[in-house]
C-alpha positions in Angstrom: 0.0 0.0 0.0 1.4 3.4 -0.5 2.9 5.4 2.7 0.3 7.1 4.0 2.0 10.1 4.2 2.1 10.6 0.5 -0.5 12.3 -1.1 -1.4 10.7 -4.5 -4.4 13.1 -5.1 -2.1 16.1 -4.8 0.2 14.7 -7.2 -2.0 13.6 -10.0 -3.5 17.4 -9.6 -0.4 18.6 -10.8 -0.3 16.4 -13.8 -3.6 16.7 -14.9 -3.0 20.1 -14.5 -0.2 20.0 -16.3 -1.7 18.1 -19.1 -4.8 20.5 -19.4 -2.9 23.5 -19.6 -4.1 25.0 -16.4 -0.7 25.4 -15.1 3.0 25.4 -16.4 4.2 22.0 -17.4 6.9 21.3 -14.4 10.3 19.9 -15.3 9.9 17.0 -12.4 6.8 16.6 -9.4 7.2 18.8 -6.5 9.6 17.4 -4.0 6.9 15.9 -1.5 4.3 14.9 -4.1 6.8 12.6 -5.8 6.1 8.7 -5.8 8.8 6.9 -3.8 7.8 3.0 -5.1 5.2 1.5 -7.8 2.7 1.4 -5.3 2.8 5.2 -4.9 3.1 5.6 -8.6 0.0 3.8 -9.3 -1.5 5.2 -6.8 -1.5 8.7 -8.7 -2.2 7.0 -12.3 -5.2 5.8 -11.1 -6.3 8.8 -10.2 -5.5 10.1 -13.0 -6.8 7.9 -15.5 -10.4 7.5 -13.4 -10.4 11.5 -13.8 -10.0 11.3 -17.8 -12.0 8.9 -18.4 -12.8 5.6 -19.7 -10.4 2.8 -19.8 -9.9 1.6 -23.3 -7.1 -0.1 -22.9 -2.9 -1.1 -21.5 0.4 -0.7 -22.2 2.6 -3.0 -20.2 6.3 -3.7 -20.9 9.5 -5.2 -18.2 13.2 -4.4 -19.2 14.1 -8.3 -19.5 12.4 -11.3 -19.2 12.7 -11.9 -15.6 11.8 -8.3 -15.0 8.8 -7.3 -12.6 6.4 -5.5 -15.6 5.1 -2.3 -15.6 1.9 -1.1 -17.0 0.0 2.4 -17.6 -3.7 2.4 -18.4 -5.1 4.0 -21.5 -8.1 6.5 -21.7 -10.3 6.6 -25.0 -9.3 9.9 -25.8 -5.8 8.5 -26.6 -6.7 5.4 -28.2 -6.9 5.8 -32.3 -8.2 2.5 -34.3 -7.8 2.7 -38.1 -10.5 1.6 -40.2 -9.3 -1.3 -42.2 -6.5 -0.1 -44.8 -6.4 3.6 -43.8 -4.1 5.7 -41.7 -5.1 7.5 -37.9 -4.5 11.7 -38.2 -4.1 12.5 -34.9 -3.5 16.2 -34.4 -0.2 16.9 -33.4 -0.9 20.3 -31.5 -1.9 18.3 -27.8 1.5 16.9 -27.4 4.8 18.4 -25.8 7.0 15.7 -27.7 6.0 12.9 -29.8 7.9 9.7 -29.5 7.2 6.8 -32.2 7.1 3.6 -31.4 6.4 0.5 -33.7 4.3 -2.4 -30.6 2.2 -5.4 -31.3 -1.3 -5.0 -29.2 -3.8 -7.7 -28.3 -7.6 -7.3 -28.8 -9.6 -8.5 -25.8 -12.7 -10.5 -26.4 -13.8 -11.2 -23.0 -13.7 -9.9 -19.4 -10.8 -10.9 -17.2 -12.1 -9.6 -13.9 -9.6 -9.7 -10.5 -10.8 -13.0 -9.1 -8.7 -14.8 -6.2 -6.8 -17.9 -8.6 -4.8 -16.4 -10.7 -5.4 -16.9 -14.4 -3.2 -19.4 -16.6 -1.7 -18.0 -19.9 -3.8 -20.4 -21.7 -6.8 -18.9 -20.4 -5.5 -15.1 -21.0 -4.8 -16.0 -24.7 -7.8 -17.6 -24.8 -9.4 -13.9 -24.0 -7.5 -12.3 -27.0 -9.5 -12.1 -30.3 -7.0 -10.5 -32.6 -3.7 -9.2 -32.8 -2.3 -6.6 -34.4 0.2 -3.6 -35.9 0.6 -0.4 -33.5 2.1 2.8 -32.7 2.9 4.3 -29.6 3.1 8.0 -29.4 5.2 8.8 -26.3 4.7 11.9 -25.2 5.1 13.8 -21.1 2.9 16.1 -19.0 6.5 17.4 -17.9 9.0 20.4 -19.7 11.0 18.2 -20.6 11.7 14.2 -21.6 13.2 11.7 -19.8 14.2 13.8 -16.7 12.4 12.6 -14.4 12.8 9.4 -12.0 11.1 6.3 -13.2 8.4 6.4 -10.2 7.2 10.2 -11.5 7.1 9.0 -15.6 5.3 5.8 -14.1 2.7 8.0 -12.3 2.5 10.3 -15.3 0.9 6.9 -17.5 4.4 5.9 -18.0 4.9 8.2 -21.1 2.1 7.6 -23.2 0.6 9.6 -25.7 -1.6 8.1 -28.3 -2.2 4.5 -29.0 -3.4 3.7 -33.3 -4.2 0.4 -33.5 -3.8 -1.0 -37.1 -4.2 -4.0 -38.9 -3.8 -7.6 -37.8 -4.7 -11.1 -37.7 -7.4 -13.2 -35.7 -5.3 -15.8 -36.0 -4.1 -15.6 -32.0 -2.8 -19.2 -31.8 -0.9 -18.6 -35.0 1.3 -15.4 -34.0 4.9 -16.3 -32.7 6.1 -12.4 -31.4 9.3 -14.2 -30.9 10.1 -14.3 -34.4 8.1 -11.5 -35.7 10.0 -8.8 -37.8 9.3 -5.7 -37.1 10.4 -2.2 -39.2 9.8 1.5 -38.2 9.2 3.9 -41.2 9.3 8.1 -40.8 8.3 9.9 -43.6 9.1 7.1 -45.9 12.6 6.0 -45.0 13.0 3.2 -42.8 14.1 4.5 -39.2 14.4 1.1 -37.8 14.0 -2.3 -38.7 14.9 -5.7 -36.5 14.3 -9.1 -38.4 13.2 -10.9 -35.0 11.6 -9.7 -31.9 12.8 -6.0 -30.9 11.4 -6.1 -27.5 13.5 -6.9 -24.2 10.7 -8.0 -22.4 10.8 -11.1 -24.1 7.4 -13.5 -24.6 4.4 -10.4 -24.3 2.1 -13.7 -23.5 4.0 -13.2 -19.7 3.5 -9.5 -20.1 -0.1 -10.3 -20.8 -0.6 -12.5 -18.0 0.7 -10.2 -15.4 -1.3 -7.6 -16.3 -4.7 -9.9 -15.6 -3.3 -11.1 -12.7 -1.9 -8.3 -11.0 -1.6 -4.9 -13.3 -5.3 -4.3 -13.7 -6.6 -4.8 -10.2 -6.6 -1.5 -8.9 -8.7 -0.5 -11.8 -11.5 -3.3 -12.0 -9.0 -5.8 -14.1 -9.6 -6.5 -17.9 -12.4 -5.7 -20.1 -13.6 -7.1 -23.4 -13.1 -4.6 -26.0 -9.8 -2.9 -24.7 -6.4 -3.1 -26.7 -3.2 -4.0 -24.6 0.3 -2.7 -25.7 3.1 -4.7 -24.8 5.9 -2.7 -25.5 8.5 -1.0 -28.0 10.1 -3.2 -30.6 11.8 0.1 -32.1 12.8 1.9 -29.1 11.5 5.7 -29.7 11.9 7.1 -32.6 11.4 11.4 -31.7 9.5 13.0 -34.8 8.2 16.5 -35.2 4.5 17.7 -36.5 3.8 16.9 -40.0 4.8 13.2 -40.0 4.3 10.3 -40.9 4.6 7.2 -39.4 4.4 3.5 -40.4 4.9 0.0 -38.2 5.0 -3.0 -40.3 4.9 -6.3 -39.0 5.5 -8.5 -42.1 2.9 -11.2 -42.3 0.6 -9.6 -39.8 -0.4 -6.5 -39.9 0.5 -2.4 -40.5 -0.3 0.7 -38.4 0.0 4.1 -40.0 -0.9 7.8 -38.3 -0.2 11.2 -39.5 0.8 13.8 -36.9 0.5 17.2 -37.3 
């Protein structure tokens, strides 16, 4: 539980703040208001997500495959899905920096409510109706990126932006990530491209089943109809207004937005 000295309403006022433009956009959280653990840290993106509104979906992600995961909650007003074939324009003006990002995300199809056994990863997999092509746009209700400590940029919905959700395959069983290339395209020239699995969290299936288990508890656990993220396969890619941006997964499926 978090110390209950720390106040995580006080804190998430600041960065909803922040993100509305009601106050100047703070280079890191006040002294006192910052998060000292995960606990505290998603303490504050709750209330920060339950104030903007609906959740439409997850980004989770670990830095290796033995690594505890991490996961931020996604509000519809940041989630894009293309219509079938077309690109996402998502106005660039809302963001303070836009960080591309080339992810595979999983389509729920059923509820995975917090229940007292824990799930299996057959039975999360089992949940997932499609997978598919996405890009993350990472973005920061702070002045400035990546100068904070890892407990504020987890409070603050661990970096996220945007979510477009592209193309894909219903084909679950079928996908290996494992082996799934993977390219990054800005403005028509490839930025990055890895001909295997780009992600350092390893198997997203783990990733997957954490996030029933454990991630989503706070915030009444998984929901049929919302898209989880399970991390970079690019690393971030920082683009300016006026781009455009492509994730190709060979074989499965392509995401494409416009910014600006």
């Amino acid at each position: 539980m978090p110390d209950t000295a720390f106040d995580p309403q006080a804190c998430a006022a600041v960065l909803t703040m922040a993100r509305q433009g009601r106050m100047p956009r703070p280079l890191d959280l006040p002294v006192a208001l910052r998060p000292g653990n995960a606990a505290e840290a998603y303490a504050v993106q709750d209330i920060v997500v339950r104030e903007r509104g609906a959740v439409a979906g997850w980004k989770v992600g670990a830095a290796s495959p033995q690594a505890l995961p991490a996961r931020a909650a996604l509000t519809r007003d940041s989630v894009f899905v293309a219509p079938a074939g077309s690109a996402v324009h998502v106005p660039a003006a809302g963001f303070a920096v836009m960080g591309v990002e080339a992810e595979l995300v999983y389509e729920l199809g059923a509820d995975l409510p917090a229940r007292s056994t824990p799930y299996s990863a057959d039975e999360v997999l089992a949940a997932v109706v499609s997978v598919r092509a996405a890009i993350e746009v990472c973005d920061t209700r702070f002045a400035a990126w990546a100068q904070q400590g890892e407990w504020s940029r987890l409070a603050d919905q661990a970096c996220h932006g945007a979510l477009i959700v592209g193309s894909g395959t219903t084909d679950v069983a079928g996908v290996e990530p494992l082996l799934q290339a993977v390219s990054l395209s800005v403005n028509g020239a490839v930025a990055v491209q890895h001909p295997t699995w780009g992600n350092p969290a390893g198997d997203p299936l783990r990733l997957l089943t954490w996030l029933a288990n454990e991630g989503a508890r706070s915030l009444g656990g998984l929901r049929a109809g919302q898209w989880v993220t399970t991390g970079s396969c690019t690393g971030t890619v920082m683009v300016a207004s006026g781009t455009v941006v492509v994730a190709d997964l060979p074989g499965l499926g392509r995401a494409e937005v416009h910014l600006g």
